[in-house]
C-alpha positions in Angstrom: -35.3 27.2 -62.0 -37.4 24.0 -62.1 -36.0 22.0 -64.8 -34.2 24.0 -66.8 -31.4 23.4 -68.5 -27.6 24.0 -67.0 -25.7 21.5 -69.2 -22.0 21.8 -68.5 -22.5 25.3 -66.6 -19.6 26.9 -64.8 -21.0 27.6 -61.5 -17.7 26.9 -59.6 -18.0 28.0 -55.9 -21.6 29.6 -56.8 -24.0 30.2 -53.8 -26.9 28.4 -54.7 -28.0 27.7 -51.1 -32.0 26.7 -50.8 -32.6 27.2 -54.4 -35.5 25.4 -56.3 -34.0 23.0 -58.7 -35.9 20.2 -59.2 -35.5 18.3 -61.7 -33.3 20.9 -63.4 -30.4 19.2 -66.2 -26.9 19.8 -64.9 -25.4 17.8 -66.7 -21.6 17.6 -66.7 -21.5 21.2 -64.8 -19.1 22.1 -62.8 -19.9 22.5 -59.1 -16.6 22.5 -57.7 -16.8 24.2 -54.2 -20.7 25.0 -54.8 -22.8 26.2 -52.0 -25.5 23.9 -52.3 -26.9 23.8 -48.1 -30.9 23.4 -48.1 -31.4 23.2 -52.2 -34.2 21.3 -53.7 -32.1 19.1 -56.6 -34.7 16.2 -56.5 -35.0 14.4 -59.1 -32.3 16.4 -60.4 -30.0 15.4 -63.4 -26.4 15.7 -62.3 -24.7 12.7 -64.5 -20.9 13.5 -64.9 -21.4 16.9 -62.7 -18.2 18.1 -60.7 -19.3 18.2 -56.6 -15.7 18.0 -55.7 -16.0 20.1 -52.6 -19.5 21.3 -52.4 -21.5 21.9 -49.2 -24.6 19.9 -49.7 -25.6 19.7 -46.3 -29.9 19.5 -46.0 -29.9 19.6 -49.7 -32.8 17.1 -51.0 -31.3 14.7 -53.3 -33.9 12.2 -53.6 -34.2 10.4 -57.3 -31.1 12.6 -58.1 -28.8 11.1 -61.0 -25.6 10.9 -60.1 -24.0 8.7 -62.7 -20.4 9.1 -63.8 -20.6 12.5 -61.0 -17.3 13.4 -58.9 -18.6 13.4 -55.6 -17.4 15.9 -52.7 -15.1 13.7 -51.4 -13.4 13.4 -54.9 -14.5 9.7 -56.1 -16.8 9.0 -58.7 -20.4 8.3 -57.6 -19.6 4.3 -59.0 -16.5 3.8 -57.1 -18.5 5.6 -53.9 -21.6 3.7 -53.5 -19.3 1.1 -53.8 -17.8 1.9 -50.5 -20.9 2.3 -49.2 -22.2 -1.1 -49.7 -19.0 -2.8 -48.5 -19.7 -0.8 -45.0 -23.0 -2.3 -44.6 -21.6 -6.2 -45.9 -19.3 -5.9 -43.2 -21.4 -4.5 -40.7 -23.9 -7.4 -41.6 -21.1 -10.3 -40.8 -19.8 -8.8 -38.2 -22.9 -8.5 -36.1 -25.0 -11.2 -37.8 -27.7 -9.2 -37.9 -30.0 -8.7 -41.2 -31.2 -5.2 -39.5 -27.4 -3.8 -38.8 -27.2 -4.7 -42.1 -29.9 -2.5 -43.4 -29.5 0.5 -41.5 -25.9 0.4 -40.0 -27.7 2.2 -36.8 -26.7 2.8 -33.9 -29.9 3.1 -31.0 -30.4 5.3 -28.2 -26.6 6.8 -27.2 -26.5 8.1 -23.9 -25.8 11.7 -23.9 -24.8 12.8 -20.2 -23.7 16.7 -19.5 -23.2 17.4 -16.0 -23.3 21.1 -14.6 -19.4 22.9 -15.1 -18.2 24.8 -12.5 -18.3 27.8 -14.1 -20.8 31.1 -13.2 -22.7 31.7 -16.3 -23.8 28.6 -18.5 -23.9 28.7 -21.7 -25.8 25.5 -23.5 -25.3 25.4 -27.5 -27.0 23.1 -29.5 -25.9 22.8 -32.8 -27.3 19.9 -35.1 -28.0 19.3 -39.0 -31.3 17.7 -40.3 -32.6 15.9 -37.4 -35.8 14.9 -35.1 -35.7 16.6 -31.3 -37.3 16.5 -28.4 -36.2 18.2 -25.4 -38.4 18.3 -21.6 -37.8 19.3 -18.4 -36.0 17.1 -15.7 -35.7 16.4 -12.6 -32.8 14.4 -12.2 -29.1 16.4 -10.9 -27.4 16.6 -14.4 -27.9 19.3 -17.1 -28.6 17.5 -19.8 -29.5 13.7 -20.0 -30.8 12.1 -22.6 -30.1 9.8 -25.7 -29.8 9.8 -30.1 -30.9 7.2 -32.1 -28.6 7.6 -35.4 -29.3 6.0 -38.5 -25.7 6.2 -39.6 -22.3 6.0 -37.0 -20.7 8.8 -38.6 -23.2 11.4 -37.1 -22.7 10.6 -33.5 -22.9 13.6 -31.1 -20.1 15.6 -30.0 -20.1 17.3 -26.6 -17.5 20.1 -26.3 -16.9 22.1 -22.9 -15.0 25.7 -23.2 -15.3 27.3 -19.9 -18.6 28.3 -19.5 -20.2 26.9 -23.2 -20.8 23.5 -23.6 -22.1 22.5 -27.4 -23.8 19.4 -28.5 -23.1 18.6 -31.8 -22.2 16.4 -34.0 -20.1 15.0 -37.1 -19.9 16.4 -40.4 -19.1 14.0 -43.0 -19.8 15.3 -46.5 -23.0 13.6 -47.4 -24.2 11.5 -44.5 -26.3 14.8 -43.3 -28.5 14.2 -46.3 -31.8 12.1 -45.1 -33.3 12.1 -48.5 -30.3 9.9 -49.7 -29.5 7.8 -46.8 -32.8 6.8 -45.6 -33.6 8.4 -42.1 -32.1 11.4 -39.7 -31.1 10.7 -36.1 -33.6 11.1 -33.1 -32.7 13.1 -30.2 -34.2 12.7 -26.9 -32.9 15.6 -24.3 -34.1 16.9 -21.0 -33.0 19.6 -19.3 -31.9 20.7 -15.4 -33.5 22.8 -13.0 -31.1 23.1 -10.4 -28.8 26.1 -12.1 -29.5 29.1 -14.5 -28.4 29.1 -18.1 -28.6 30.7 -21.3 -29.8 28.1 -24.3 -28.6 28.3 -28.7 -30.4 26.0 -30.5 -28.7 26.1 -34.4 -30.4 23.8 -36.7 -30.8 23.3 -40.5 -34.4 21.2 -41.9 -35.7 19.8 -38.7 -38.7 19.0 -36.7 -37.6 19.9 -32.9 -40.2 19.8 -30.1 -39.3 21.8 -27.0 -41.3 22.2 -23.6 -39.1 24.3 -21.7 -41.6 25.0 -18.6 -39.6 25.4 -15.3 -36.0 25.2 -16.7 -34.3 28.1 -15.8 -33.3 30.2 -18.8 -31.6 33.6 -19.0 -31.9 33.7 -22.5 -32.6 32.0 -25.6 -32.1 32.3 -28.9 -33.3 29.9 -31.8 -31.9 29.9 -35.6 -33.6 27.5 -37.8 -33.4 26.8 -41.4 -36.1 25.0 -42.7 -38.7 22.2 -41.0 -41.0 22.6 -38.1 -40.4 24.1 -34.9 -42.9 23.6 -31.7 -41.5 25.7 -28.5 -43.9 25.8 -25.3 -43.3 27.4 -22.0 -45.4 25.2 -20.2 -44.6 26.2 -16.5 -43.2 29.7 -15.9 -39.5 30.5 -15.7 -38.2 30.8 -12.5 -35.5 33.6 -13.7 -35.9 36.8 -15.4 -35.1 36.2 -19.1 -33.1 39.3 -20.5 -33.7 38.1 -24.5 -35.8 35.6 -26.5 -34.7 35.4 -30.3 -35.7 33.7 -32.9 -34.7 34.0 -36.7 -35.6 31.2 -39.4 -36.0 30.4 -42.8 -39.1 28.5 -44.3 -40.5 27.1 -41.3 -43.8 26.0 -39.6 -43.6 27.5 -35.9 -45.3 27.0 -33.0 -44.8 29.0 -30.2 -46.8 28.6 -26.5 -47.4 30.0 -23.7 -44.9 33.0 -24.2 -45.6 35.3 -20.9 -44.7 32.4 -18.9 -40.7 32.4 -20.6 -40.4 35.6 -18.2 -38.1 37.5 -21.2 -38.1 41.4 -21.0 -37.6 41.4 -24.7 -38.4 39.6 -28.2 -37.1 39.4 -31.0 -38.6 37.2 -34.1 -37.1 37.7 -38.0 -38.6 35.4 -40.5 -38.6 34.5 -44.2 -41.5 32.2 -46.2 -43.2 30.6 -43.1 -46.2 30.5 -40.5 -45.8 31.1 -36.9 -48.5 30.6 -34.4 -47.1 33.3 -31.6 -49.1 32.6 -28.6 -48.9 34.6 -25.4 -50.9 32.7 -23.0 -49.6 32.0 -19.1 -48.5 34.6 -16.4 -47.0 38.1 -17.5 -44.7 39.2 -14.5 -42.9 41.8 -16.0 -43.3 44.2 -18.9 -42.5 43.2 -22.0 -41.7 44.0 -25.7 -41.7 42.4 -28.1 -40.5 42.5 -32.2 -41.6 40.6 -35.3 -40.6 40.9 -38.8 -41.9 38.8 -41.4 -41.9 38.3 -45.1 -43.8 35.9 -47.1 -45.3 34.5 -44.0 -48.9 33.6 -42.2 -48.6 34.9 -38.6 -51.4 34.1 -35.8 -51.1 36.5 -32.5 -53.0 35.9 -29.9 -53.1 37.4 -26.2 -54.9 36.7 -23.6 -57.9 39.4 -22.4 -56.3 39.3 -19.3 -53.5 40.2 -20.5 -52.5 43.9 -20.6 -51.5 44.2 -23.9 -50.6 46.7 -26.7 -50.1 45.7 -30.5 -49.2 47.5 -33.2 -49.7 46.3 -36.5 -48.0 46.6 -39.9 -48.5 44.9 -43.2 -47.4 47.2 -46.2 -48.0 44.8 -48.8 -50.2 41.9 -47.0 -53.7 42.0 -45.2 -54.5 42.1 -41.4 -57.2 40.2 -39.5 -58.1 41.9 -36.2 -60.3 39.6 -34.4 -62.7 40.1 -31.4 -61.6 41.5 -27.9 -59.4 44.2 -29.6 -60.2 47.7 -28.9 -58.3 50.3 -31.6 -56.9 53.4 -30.3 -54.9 55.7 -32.0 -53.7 53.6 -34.6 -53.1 50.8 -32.3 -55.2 47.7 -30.8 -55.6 47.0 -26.6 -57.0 43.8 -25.1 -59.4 44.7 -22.2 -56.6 44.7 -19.6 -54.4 47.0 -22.0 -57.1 49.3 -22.1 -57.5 49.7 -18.3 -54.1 50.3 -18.1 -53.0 47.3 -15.8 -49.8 46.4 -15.0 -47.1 44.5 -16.1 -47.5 45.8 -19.8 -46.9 43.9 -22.8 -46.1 45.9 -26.3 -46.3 44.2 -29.6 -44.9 45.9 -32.6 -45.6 42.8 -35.5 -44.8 43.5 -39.3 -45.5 41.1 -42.0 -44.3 42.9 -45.2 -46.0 40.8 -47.5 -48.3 38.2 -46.0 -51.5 37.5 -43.7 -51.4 38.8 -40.1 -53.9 37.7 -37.7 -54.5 39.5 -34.0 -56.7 38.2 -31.9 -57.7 38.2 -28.2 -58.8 34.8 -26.1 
């Protein structure tokens, strides 16, 4: 619906989550209660709109107008920005700092999770638009590490129930919006060694960076809106992973080294994206593995020395078999899946409508 015109529309509590409106004219509509997580409203005309309790969490506001608009906390945009800029005058005097000032930031704030005593961890991360890096540790805590957050009201929140511990963090009504208030926080996370545990990563538009070599993970399972996503298992797993899942939206993902994640099972749903699915490092057990894509670019590629089967279906897209790919019987076999070594991995990949690449290394 790029720029088309919605002037004074009723679209009260209307699901309009990650759709394209740029530029579109919405003027004096009413949004009341709208559902408007990971939309594209930039540039967007929205003067005297009603956004009285909409969700507009990773929505991209940038150049939106906003004049005379009811915001989601109830005040007009005027009265609003306002607030806004008497937050950062006071944050200015009180520090004496020009740069406080500007960003109203808080830098590099510790986040410290030491291991419960509980059997079976359970380690939830849960975050909106953000940056993330997460490594491997040495150190005896679970999780150490710090955020850099352009604005105080998105500090993280740890929260321990028995077993789960989530990181997470605060969700004021507009604050999760980079586009409007100029930057997204930064997290820097490693991860222990010392005890099993299974790992949730939730996020909305992000960029998150994960090397996960060596920590011990039972199972993991990734849900991603939009953004990037980079995931490399670059030491093996010292535990037998029961499930690895991922599920995203429009996302650009890499993912390394698979064997060496140790996971009896995959499981990978996506929308509009590419994925780079990479199975180098040690297969020590068998394994199978499920993808399902739509709209998507997908890049598969498995080691010769690898014993491996894949199965390929693209009903309405195109496949690319590369070289070191033998087909039998309606399926393709590296060189080690043809003379039937063991540990086996099984591929079944569909991409209903996009490009699907196999290839051997």
């Amino acid at each position: 619906m790029r720029r088309a015109f919605l002037r004074a529309a009723h679209l009260h509590e209307a699901n309009l989550q990650g759709a394209y409106l740029e530029g579109v004219h919405l003027e004096g509509a009413n949004l009341q209660g709208a559902h408007l997580e990971g939309a594209n409203l930039q540039g967007a005309h929205l003067e005297e709109t009603n956004l009285q309790g909409a969700r507009v969490e990773e929505a991209n506001l940038e150049a939106a107008q906003l004049d005379g608009a009811t915001m989601p906390n109830g005040q007009k945009y005027e009265e609003w920005i306002k607030t806004r800029r008497v937050v950062g005058r006071t944050a200015a005097l009180r520090n004496g700092s020009e740069q406080i000032r500007k960003e109203i930031c808080i830098s590099d704030t510790p986040i410290n999770v030491a291991y419960p005593a509980a059997d079976e961890l359970h380690l939830r991360i849960a975050l909106g638009a953000c940056r993330f890096e997460a490594r491997p540790s040495e150190v005896g805590l679970w999780v150490t590490g710090t955020g850099d957050h352009p604005t105080a009201k998105r500090a993280p929140i740890i929260r321990q129930e028995g077993q789960l511990v989530t990181i997470s963090e605060q969700e004021p009504f507009l604050e999760r919006n980079p586009a409007i208030f100029g930057g997204v926080p930064h997290y820097k996370l490693e991860f222990g060694k010392r005890r099993p545990f299974a790992l949730t990563v939730e996020t909305g538009a992000s960029e998150f960076d994960l090397d996960l070599g060596g920590v011990p993970l039972k199972a993991l399972t990734v849900r991603q809106g939009t953004g990037r996503f980079d995931l490399n298992f670059s030491a093996p797993n010292p535990v037998p992973m029961n499930l690895l899942e991922v599920s995203s939206g429009v996302t650009a993902m890499a993912l390394k080294n698979l064997a060496n994640a140790n996971f009896s099972q995959m499981r990978l749903a996506g929308g509009a994206a590419g994925y780079g699915i990479y199975f180098g490092g040690e297969l020590k057990r068998d394994a199978e593995v499920e993808i399902e894509t739509g709209l998507s670019g997908v890049d598969i590629a498995v080691p010769g020395s690898t014993a491996a089967k894949i199965v390929a279906h693209t009903p309405l897209g195109t496949s690319d078999i590369g070289y070191g790919l033998v087909k039998r019987e309606g399926a393709f076999f590296t060189e080690a899946g043809m003379a039937g070594r063991k540990p086996y991995l099984t591929i079944r990949a569909r991409a209903s409508q996009g490009a699907l690449q196999i290839r051997a290394t």
